[in-house]
N, CA, C and O atoms as a Maestro MAE file, in Angstrom:
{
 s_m_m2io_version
 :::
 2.0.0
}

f_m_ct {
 s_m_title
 :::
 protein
 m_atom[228] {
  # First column is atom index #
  i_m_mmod_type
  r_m_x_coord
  r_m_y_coord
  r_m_z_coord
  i_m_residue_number
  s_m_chain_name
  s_m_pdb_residue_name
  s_m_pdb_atom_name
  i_m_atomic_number
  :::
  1 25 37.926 -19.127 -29.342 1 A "UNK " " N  " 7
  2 3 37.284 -17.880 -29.670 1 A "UNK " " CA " 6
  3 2 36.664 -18.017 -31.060 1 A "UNK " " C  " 6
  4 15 37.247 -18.556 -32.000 1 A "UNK " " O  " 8
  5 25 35.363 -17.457 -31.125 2 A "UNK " " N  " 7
  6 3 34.593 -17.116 -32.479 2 A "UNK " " CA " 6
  7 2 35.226 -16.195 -32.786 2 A "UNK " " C  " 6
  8 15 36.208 -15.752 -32.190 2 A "UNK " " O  " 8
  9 25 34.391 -15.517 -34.435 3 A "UNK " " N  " 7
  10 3 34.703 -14.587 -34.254 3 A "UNK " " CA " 6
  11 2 33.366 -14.673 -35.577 3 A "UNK " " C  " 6
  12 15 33.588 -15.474 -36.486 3 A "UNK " " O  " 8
  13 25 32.194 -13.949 -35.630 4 A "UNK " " N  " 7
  14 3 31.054 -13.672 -36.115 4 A "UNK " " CA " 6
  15 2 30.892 -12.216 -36.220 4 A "UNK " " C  " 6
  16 15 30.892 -11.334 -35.361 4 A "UNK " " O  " 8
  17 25 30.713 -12.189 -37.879 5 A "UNK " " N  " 7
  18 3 30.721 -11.300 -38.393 5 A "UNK " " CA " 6
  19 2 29.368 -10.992 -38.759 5 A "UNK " " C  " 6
  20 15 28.805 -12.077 -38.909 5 A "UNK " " O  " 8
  21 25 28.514 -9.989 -38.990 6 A "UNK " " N  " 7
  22 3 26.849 -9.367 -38.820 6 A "UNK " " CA " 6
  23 2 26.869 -8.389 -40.060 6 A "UNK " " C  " 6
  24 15 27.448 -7.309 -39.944 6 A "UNK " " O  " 8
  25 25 26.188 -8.772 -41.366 7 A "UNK " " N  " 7
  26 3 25.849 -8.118 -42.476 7 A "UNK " " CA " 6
  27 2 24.344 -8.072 -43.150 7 A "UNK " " C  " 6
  28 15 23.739 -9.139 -43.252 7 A "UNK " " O  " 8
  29 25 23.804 -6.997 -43.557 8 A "UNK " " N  " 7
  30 3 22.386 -7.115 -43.963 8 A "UNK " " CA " 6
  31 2 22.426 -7.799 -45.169 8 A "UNK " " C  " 6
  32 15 23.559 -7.813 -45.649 8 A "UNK " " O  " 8
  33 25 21.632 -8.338 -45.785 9 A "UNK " " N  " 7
  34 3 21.382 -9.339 -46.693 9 A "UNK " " CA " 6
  35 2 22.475 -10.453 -46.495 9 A "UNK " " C  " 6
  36 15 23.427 -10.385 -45.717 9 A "UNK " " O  " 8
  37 25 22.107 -11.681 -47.495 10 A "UNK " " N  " 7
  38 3 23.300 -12.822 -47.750 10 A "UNK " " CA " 6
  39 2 24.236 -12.557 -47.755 10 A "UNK " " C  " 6
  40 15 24.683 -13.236 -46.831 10 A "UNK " " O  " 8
  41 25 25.169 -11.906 -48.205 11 A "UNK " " N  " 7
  42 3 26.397 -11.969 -48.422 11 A "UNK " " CA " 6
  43 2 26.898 -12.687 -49.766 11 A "UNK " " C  " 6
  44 15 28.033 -13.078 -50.038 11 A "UNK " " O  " 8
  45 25 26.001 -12.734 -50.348 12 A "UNK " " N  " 7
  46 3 26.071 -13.306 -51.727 12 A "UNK " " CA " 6
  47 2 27.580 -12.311 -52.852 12 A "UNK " " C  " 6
  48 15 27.697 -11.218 -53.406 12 A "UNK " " O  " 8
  49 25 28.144 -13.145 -52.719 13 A "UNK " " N  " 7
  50 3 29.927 -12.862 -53.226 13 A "UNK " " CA " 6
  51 2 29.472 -11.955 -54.669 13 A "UNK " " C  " 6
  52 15 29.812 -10.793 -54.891 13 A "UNK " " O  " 8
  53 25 28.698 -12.740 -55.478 14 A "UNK " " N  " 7
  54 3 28.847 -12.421 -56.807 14 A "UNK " " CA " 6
  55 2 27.601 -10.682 -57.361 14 A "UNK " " C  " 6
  56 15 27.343 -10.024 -58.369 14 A "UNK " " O  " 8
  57 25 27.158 -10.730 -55.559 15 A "UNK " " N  " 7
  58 3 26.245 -9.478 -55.617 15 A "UNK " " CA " 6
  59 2 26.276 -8.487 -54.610 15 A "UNK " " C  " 6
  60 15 25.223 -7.885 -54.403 15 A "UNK " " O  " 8
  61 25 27.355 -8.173 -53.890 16 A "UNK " " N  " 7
  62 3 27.224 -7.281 -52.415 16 A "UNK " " CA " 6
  63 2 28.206 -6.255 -53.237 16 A "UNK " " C  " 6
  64 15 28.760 -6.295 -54.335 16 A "UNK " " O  " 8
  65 25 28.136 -5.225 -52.051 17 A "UNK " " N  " 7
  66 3 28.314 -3.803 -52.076 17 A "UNK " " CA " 6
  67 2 30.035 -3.985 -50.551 17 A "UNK " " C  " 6
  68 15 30.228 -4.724 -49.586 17 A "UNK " " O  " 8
  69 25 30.677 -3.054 -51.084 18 A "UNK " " N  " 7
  70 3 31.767 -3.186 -50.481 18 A "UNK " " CA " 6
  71 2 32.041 -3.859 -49.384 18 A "UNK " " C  " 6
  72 15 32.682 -4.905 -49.272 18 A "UNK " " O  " 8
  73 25 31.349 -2.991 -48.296 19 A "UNK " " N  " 7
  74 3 31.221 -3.766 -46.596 19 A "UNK " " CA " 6
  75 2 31.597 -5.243 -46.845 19 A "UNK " " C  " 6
  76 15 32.599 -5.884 -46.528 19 A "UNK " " O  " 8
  77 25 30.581 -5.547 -47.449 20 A "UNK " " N  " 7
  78 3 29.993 -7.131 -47.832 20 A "UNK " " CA " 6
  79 2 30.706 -7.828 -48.478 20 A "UNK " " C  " 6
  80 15 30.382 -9.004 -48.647 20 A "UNK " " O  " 8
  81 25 31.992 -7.271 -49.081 21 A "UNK " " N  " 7
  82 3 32.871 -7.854 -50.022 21 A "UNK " " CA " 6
  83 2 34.535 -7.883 -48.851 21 A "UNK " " C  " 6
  84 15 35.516 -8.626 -48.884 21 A "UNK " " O  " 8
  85 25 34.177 -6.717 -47.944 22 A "UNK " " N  " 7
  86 3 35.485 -7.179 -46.786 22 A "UNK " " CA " 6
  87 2 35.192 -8.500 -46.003 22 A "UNK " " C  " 6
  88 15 35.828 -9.533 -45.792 22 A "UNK " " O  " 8
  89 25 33.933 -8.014 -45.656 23 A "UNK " " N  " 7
  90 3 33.644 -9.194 -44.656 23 A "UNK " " CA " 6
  91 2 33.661 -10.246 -44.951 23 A "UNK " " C  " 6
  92 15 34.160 -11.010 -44.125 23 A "UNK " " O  " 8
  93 25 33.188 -10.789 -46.134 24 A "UNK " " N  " 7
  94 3 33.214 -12.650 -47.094 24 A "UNK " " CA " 6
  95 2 35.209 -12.226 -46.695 24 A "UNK " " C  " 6
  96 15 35.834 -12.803 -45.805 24 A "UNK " " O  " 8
  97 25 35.668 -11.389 -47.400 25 A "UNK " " N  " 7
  98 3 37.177 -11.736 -47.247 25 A "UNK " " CA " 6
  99 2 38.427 -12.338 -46.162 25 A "UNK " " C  " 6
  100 15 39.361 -13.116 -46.359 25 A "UNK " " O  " 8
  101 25 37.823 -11.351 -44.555 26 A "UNK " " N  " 7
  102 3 37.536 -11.282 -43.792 26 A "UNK " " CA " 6
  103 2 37.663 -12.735 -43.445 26 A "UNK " " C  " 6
  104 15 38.646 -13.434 -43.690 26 A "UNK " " O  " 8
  105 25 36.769 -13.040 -42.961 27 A "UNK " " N  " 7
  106 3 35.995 -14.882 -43.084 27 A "UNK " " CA " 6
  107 2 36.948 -15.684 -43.681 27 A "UNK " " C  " 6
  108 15 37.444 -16.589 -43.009 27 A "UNK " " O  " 8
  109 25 37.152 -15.580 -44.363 28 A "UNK " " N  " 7
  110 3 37.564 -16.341 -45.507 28 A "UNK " " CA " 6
  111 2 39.029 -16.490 -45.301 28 A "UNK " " C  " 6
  112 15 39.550 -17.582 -45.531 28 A "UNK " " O  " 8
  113 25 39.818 -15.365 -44.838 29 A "UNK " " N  " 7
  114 3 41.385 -15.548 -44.430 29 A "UNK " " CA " 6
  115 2 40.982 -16.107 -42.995 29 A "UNK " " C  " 6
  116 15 41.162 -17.299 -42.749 29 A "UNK " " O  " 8
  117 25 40.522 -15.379 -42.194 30 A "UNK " " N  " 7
  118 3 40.318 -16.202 -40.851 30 A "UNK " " CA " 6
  119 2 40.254 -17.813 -40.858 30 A "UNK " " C  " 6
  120 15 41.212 -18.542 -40.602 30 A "UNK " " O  " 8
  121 25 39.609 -18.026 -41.026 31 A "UNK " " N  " 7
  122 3 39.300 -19.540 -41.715 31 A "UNK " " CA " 6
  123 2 40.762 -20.291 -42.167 31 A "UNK " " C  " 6
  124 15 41.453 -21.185 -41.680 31 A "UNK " " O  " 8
  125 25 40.821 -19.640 -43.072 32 A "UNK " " N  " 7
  126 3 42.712 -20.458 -43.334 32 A "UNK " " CA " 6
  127 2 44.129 -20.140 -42.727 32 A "UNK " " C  " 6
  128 15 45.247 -20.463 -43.129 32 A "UNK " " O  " 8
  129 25 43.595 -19.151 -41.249 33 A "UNK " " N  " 7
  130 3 44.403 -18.902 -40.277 33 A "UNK " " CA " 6
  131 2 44.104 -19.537 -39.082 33 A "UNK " " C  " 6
  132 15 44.710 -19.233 -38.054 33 A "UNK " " O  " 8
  133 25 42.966 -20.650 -39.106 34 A "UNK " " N  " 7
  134 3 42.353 -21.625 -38.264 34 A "UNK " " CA " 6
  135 2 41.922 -21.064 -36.790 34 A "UNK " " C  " 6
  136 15 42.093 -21.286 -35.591 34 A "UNK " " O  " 8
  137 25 41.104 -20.001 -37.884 35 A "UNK " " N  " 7
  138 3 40.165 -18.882 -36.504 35 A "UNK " " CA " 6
  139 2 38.607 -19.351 -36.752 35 A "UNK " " C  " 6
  140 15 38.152 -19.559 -37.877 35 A "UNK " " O  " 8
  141 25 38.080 -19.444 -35.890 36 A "UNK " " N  " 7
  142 3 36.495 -20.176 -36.461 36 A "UNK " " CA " 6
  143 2 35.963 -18.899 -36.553 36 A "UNK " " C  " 6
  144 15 36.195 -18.045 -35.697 36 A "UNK " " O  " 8
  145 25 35.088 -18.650 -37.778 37 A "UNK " " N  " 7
  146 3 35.164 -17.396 -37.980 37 A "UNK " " CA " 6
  147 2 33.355 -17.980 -38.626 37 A "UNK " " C  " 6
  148 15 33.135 -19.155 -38.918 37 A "UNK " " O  " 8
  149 25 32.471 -17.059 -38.707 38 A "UNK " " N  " 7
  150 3 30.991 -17.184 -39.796 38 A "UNK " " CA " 6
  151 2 30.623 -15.761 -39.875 38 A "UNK " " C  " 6
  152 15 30.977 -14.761 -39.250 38 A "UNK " " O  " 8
  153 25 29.664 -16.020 -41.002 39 A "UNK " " N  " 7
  154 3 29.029 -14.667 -41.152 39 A "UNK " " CA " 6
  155 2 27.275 -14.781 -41.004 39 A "UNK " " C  " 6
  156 15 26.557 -15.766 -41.180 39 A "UNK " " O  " 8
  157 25 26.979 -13.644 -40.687 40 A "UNK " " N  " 7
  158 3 25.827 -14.039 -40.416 40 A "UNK " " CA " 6
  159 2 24.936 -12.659 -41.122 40 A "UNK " " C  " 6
  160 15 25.043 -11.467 -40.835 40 A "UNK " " O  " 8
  161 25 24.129 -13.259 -42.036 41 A "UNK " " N  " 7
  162 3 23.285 -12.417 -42.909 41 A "UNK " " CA " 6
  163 2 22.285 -12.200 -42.212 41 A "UNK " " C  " 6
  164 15 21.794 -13.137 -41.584 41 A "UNK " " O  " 8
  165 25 21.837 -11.168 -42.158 42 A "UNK " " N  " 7
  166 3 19.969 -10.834 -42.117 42 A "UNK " " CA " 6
  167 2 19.140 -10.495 -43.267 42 A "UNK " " C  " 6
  168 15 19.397 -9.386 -43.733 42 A "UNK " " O  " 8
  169 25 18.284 -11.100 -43.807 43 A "UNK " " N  " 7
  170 3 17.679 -11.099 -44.800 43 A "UNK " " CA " 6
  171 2 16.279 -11.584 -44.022 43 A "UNK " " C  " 6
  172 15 16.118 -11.957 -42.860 43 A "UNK " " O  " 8
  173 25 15.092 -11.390 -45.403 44 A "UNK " " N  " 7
  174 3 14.358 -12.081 -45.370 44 A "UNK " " CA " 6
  175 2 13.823 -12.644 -45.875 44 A "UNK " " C  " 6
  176 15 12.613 -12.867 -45.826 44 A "UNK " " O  " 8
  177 25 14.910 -13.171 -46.746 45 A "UNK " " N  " 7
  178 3 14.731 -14.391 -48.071 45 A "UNK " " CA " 6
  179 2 15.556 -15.885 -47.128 45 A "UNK " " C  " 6
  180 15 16.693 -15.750 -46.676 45 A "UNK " " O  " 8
  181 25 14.802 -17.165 -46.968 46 A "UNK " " N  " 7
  182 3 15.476 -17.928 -46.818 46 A "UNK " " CA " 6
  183 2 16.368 -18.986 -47.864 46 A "UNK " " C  " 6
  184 15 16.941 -19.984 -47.427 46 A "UNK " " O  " 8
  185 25 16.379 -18.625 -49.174 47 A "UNK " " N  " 7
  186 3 16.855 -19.596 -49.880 47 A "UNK " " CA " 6
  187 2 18.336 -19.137 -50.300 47 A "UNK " " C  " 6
  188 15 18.651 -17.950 -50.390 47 A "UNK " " O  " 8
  189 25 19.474 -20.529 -50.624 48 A "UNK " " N  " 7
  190 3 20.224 -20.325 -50.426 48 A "UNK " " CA " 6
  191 2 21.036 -20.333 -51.974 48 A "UNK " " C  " 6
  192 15 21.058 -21.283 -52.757 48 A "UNK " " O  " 8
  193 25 21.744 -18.867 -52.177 49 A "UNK " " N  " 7
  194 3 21.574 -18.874 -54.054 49 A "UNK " " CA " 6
  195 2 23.199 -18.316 -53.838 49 A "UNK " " C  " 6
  196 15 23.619 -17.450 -54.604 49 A "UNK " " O  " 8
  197 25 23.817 -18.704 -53.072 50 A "UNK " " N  " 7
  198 3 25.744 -18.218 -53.342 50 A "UNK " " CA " 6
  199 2 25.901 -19.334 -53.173 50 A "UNK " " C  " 6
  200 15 25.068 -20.181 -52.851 50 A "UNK " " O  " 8
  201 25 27.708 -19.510 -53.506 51 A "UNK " " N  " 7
  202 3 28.294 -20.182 -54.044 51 A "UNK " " CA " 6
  203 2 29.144 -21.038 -52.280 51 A "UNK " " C  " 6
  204 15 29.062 -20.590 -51.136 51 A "UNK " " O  " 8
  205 25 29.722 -22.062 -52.665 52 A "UNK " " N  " 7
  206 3 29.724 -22.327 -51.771 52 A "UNK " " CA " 6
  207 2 31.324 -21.652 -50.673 52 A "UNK " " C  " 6
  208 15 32.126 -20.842 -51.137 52 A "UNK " " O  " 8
  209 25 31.415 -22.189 -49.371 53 A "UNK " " N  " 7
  210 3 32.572 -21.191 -48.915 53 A "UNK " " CA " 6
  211 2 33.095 -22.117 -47.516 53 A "UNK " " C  " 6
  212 15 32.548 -23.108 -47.033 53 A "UNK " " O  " 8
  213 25 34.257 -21.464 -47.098 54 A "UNK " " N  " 7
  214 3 34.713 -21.894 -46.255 54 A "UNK " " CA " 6
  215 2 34.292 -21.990 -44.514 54 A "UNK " " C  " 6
  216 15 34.506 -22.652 -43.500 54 A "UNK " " O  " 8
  217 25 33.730 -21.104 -44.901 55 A "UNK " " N  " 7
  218 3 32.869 -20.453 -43.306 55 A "UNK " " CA " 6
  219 2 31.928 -20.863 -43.435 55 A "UNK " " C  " 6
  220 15 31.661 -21.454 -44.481 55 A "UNK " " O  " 8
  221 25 30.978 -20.724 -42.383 56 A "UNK " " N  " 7
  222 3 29.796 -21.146 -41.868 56 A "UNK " " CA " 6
  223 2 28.805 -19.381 -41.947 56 A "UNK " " C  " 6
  224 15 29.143 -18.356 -41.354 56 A "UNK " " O  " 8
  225 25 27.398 -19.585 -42.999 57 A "UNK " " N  " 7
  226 3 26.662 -18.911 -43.258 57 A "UNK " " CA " 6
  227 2 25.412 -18.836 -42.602 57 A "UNK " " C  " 6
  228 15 24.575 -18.008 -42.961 57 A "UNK " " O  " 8
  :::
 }
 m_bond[227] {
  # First column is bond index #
  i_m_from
  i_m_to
  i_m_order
  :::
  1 1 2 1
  2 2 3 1
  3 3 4 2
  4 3 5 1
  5 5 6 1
  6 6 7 1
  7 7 8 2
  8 7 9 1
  9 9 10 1
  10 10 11 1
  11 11 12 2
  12 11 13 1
  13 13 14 1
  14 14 15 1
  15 15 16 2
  16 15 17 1
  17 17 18 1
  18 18 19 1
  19 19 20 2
  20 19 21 1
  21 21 22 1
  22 22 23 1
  23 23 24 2
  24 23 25 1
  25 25 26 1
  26 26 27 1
  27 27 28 2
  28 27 29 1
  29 29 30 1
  30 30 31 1
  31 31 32 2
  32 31 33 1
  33 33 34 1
  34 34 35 1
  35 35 36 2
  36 35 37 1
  37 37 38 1
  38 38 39 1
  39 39 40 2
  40 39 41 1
  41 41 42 1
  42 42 43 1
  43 43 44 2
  44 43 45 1
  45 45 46 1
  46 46 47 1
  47 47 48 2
  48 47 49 1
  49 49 50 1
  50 50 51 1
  51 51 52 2
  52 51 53 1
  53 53 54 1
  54 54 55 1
  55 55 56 2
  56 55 57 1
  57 57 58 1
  58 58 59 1
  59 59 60 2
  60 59 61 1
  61 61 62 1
  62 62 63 1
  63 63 64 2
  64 63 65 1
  65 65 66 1
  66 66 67 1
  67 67 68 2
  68 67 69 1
  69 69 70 1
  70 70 71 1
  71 71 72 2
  72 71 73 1
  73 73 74 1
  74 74 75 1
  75 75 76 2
  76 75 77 1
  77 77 78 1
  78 78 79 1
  79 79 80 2
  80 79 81 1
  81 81 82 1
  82 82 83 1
  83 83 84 2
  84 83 85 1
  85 85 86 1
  86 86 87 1
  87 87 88 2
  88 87 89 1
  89 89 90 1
  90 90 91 1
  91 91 92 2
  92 91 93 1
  93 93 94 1
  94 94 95 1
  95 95 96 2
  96 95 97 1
  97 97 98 1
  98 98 99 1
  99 99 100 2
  100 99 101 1
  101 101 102 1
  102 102 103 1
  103 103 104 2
  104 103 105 1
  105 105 106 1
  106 106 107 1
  107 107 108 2
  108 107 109 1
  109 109 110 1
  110 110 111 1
  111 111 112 2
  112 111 113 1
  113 113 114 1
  114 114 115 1
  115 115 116 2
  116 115 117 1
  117 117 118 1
  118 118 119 1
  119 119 120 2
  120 119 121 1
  121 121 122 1
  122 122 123 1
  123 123 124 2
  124 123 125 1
  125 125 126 1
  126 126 127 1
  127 127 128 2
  128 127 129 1
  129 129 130 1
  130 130 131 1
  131 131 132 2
  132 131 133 1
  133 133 134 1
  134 134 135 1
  135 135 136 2
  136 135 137 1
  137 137 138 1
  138 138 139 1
  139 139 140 2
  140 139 141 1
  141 141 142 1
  142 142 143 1
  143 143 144 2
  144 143 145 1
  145 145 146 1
  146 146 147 1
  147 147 148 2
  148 147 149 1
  149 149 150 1
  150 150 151 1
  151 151 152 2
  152 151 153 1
  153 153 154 1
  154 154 155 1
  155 155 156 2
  156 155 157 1
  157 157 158 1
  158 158 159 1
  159 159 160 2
  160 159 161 1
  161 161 162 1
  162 162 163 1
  163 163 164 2
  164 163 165 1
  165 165 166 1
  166 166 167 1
  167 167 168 2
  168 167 169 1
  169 169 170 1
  170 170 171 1
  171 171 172 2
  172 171 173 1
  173 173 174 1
  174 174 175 1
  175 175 176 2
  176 175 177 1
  177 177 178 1
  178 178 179 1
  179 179 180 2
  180 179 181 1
  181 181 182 1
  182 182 183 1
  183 183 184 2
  184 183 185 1
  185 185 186 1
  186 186 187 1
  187 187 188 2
  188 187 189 1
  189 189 190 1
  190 190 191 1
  191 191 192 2
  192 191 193 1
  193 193 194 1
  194 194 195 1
  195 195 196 2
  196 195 197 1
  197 197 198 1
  198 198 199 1
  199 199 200 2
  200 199 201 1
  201 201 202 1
  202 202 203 1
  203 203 204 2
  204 203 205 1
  205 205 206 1
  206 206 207 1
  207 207 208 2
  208 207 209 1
  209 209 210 1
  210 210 211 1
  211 211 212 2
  212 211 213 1
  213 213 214 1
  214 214 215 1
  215 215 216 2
  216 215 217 1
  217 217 218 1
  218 218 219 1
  219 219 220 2
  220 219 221 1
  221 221 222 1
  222 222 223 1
  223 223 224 2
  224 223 225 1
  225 225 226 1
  226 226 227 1
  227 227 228 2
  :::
 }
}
C-alpha cells in the first residue's frame, strides 16, 4: 500500500502554512514506520528549492 498525500504548492518545510507542515510530518513518520508514503505538490514552479527528505516529492 501507498499512501500519497496531495498539497498546493511544494511543500517547502522552511515556508508552508499549517496543512503543509502536518503533511511533510505525516510523510515523514510514515516513512520511518516503513509505509511508502510521498507527497505530491501542485505548483507551477518546477524548480526544486527545499531541503532534502525522506519521502518521495
Amino acid at each position: 500500500m501507498e499512501i500519497i498525500h496531495i498539497v498546493l504548492g511544494k511543500a517547502n518545510f522552511k515556508r508552508m502554512n499549517s496543512v503543509n507542515k502536518v503533511v511533510h510530518q505525516l510523510a515523514r513518520k510514515q516513512v520511518n514506520f516503513e509505509v511508502k508514503a510521498s507527497v505530491l505538490g501542485i505548483t507551477k514552479y518546477k524548480d526544486n528549492n527545499y531541503c532534502e527528505r525522506n519521502f518521495e516529492t
